[in-house]
Backbone as numpy.savetxt, mean C-alpha at the origin, in Angstrom:
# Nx Ny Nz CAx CAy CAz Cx Cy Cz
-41.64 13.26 -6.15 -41.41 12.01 -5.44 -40.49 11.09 -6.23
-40.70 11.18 -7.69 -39.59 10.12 -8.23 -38.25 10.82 -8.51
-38.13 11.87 -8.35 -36.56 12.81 -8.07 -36.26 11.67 -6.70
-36.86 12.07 -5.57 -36.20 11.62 -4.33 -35.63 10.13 -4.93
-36.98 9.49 -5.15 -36.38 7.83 -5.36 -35.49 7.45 -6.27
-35.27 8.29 -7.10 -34.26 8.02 -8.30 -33.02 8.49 -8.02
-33.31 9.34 -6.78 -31.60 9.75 -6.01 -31.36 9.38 -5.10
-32.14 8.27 -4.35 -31.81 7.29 -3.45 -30.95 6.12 -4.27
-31.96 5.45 -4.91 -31.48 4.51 -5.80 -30.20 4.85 -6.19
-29.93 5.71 -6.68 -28.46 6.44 -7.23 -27.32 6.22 -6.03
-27.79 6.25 -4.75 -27.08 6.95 -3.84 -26.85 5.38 -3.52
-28.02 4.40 -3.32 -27.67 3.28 -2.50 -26.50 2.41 -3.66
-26.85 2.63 -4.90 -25.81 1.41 -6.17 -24.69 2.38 -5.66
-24.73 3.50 -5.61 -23.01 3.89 -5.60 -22.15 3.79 -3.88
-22.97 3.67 -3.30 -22.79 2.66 -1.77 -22.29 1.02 -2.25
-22.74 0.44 -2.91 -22.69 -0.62 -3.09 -21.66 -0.82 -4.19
-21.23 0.56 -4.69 -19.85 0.24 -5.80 -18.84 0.24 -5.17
-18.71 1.34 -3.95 -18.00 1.66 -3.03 -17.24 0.45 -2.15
-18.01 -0.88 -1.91 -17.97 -1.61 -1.22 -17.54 -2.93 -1.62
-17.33 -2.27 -3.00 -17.07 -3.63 -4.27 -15.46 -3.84 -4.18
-14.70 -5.13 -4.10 -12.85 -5.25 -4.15 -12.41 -6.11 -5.04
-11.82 -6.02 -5.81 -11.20 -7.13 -6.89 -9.80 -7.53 -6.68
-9.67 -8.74 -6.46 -8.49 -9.44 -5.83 -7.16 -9.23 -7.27
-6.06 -9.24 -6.61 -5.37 -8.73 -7.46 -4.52 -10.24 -7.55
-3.91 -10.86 -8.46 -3.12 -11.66 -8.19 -2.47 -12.31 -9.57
-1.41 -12.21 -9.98 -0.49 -12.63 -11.13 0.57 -14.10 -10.88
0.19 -14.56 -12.26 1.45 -15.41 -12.32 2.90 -15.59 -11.57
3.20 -14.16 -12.14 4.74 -14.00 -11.70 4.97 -13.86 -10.43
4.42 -13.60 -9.26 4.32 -12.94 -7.87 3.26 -14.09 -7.18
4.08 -14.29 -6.07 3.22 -15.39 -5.00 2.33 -14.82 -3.61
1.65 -13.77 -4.52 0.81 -12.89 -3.17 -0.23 -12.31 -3.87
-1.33 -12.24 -2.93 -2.85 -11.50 -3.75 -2.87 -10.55 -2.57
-3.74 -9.70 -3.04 -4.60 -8.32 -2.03 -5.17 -8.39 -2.91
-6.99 -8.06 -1.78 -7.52 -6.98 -2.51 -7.48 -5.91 -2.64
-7.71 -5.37 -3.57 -8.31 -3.87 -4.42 -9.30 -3.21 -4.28
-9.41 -2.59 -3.13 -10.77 -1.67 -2.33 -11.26 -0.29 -3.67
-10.68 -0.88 -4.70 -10.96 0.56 -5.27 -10.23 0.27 -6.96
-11.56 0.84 -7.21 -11.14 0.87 -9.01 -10.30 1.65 -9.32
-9.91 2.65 -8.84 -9.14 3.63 -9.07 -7.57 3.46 -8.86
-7.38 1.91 -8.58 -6.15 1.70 -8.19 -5.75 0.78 -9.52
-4.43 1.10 -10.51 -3.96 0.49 -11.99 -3.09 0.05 -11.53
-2.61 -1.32 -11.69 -1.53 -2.01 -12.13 -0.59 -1.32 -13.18
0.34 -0.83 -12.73 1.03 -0.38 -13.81 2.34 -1.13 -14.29
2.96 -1.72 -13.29 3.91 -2.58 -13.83 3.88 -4.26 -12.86
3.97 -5.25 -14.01 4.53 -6.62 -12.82 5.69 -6.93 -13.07
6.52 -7.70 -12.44 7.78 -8.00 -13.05 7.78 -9.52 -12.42
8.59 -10.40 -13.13 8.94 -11.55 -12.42 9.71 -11.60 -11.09
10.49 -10.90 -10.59 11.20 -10.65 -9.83 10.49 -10.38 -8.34
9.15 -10.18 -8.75 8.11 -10.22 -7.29 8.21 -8.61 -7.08
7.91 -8.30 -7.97 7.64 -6.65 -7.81 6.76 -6.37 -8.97
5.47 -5.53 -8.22 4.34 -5.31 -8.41 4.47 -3.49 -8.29
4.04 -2.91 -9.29 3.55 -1.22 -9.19 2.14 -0.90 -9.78
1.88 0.17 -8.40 0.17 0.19 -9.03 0.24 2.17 -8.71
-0.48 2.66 -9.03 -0.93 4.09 -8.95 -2.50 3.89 -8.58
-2.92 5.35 -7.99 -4.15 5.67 -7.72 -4.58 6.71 -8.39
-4.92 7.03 -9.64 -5.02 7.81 -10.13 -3.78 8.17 -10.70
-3.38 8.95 -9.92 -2.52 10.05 -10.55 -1.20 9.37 -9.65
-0.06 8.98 -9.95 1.00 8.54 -9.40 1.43 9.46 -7.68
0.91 10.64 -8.36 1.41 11.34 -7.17 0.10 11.98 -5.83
-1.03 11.01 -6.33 -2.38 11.15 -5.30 -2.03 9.76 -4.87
-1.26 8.27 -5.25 -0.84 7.48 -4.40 -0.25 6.65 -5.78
0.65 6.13 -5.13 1.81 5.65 -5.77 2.02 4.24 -4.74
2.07 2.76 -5.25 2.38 1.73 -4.43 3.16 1.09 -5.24
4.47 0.43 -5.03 5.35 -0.50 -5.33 5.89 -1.45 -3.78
5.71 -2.84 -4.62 6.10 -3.95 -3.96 6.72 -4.68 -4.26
7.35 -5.08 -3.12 8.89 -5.82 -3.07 9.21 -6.89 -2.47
9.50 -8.05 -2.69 9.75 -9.20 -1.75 11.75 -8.92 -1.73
11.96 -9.22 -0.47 13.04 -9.90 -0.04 13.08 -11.32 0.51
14.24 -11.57 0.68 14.50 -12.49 1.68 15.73 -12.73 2.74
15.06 -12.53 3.90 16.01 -12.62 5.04 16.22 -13.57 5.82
17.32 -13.60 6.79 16.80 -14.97 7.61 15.74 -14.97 8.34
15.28 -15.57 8.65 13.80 -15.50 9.70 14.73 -15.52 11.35
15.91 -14.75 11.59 16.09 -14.58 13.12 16.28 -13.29 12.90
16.61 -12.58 11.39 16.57 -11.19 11.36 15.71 -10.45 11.73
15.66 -9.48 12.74 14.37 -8.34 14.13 14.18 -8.03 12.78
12.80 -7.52 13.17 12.25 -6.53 12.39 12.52 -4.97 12.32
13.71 -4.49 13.11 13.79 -3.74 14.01 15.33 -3.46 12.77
16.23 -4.04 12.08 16.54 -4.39 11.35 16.33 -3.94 9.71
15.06 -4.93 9.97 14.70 -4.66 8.29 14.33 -3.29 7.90
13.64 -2.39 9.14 13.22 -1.12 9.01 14.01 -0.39 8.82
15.31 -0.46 9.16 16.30 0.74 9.35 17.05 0.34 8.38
17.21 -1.08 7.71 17.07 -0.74 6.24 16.26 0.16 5.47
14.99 0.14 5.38 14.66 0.81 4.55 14.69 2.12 5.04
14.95 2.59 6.41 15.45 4.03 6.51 15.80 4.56 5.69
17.40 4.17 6.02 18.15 4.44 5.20 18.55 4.34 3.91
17.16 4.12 3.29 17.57 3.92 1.46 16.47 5.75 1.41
15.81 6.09 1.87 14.76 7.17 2.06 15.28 8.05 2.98
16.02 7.85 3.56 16.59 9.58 4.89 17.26 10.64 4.15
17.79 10.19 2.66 18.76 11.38 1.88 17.60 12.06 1.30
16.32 11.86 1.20 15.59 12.80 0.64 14.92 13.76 1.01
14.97 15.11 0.07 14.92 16.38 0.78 13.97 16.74 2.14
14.26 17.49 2.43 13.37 17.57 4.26 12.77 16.39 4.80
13.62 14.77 4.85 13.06 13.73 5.20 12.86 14.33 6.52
11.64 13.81 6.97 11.30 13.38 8.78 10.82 11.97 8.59
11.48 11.74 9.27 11.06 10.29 9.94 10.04 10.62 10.96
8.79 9.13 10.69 7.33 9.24 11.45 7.42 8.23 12.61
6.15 8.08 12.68 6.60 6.64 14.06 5.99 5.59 13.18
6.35 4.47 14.24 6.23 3.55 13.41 5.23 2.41 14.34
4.70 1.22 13.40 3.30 0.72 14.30 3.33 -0.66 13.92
2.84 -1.14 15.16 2.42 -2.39 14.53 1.01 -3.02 13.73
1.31 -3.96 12.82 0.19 -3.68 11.90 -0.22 -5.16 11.63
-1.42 -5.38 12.24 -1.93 -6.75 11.54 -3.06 -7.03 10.76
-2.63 -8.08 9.80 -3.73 -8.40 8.71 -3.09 -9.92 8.23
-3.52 -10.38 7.46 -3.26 -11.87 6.91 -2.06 -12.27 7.45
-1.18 -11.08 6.94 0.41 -10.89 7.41 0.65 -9.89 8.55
1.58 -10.57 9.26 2.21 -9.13 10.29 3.09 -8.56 10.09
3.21 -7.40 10.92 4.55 -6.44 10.57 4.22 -5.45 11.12
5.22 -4.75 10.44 5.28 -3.33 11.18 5.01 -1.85 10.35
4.56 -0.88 10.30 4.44 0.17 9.22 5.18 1.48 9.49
5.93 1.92 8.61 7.21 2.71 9.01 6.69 4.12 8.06
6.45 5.28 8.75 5.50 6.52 8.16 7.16 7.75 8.11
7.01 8.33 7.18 8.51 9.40 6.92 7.61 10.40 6.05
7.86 11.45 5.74 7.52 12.93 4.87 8.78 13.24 4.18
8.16 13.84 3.34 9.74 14.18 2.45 9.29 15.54 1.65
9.68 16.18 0.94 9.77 17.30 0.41 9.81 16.93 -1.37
9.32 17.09 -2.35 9.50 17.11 -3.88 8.90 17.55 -4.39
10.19 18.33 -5.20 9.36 19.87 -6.09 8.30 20.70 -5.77
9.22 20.67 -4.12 8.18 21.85 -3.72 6.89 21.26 -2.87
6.68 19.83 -3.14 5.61 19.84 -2.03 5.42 18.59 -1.33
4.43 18.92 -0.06 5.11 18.06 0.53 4.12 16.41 0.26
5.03 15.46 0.92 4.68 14.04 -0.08 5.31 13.46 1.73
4.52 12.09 1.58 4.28 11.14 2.25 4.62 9.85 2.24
5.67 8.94 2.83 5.84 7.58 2.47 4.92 6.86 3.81
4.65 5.46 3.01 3.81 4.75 4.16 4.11 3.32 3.90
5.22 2.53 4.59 6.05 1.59 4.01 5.11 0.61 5.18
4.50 -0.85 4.54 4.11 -1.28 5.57 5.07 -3.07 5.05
5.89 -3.34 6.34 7.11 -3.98 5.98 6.04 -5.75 6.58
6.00 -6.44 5.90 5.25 -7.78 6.24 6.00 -8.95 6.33
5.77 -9.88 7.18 6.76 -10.83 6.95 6.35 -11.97 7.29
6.76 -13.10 6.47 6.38 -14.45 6.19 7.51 -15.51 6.39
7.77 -15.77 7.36 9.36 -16.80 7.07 10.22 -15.76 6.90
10.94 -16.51 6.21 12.40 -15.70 5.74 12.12 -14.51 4.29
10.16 -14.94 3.93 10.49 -13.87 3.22 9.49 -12.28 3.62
10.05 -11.62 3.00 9.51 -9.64 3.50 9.17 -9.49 2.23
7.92 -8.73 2.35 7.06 -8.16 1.77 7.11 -6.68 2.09
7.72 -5.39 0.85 7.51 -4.38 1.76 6.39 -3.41 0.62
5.41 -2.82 1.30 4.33 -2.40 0.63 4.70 -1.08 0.77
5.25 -0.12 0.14 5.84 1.11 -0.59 4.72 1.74 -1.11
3.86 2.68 -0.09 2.95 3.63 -0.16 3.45 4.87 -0.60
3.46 5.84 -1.53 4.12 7.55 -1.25 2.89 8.08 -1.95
2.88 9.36 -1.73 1.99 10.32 -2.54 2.33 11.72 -1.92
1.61 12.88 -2.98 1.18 13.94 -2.02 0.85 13.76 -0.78
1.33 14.69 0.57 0.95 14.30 1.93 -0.84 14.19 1.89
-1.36 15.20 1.29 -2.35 15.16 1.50 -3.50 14.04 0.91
-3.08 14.03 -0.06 -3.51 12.59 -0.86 -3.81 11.29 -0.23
-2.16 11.08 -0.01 -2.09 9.67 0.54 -3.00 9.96 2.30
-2.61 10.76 2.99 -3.90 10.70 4.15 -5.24 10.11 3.95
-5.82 10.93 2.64 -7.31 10.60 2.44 -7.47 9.36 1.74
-6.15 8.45 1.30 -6.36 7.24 0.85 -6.23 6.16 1.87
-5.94 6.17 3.01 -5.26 6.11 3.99 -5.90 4.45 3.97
-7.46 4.81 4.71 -8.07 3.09 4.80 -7.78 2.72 3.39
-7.67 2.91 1.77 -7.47 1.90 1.38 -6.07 1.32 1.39
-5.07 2.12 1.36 -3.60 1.33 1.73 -3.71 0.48 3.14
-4.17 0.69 3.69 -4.49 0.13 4.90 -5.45 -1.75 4.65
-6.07 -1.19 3.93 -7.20 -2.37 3.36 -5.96 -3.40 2.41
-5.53 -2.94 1.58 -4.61 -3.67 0.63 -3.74 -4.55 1.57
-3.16 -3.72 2.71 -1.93 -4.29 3.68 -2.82 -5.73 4.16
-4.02 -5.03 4.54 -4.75 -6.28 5.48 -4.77 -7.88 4.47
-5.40 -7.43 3.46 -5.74 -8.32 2.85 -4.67 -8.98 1.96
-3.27 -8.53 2.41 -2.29 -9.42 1.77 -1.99 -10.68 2.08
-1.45 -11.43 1.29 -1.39 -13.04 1.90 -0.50 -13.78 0.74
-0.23 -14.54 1.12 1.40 -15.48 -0.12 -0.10 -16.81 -0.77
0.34 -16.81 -1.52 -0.29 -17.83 -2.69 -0.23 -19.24 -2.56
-1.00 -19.83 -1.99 -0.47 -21.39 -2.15 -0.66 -21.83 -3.25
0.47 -22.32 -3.84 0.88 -22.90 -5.10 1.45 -24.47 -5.12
């Protein structure tokens, strides 16, 4: 009987670690998300408003973020096919469909596959926009990877938002 309860107990704290998010948010950069997951490292900030984080292993999920700034009459329709085209030269690109996506911020999320060293890998660009400025959240990994990370890139997108300062 205290096997069972001591592997409940076990089972319910690691439910409850599961459920745990730590807000991410730096000096240099005027935007927080949370962090659905310990497993996600800050690996680089820069002043420039670019943020890189990994999930583990760079290539089980890989996120870099980017602010621009556009005019605010520039479509969104636009900004995407920018970033097409910085990603269509890479090997066996397919282009995915693309969605609309809301959370703190809106936008749109632009899904492509690509081919490297042999295997196949996944971008999941979710493009946000605030005024004149874009936020673009630069998901890639192994295809298979990034699938099963899926709600937390998804969770990060939601919970993005600009800093009042």
């Amino acid at each position: 009987m205290k096997t069972i309860g001591f592997a409940l107990l076990m089972f319910v704290c690691a439910f409850a670690a599961m459920g745990q998010s730590t807000t991410f948010s730096d000096p240099n950069v005027d935007f927080t998300f949370q962090i659905p997951d310990a497993k996600w490292k800050v690996v680089k900030t820069a002043s420039a408003g670019r943020v890189e984080m990994v999930y583990g292993d760079r290539n089980d999920g890989h996120l870099e973020i980017r602010k621009s700034t556009v005019a605010a009459s520039t479509p969104m329709a636009d900004i995407i096919r920018d970033q097409e085209d910085k990603v269509q030269f890479k090997p066996s690109y397919v282009a995915g469909k693309q969605e609309h996506f809301n959370g703190k911020l809106s936008g749109t999320v632009f899904n492509f596959e690509y081919v490297e060293s042999g295997r196949a890998k996944t971008g999941r660009y979710y493009i946000l926009r605030s005024g004149d400025s874009v936020y673009i959240l630069r998901f890639s990994g192994y295809q298979d990877s990034l699938r099963s990370i899926r709600p937390l890139t998804d969770s990060i997108a939601r919970t993005f938002e600009i800093q009042s300062r």
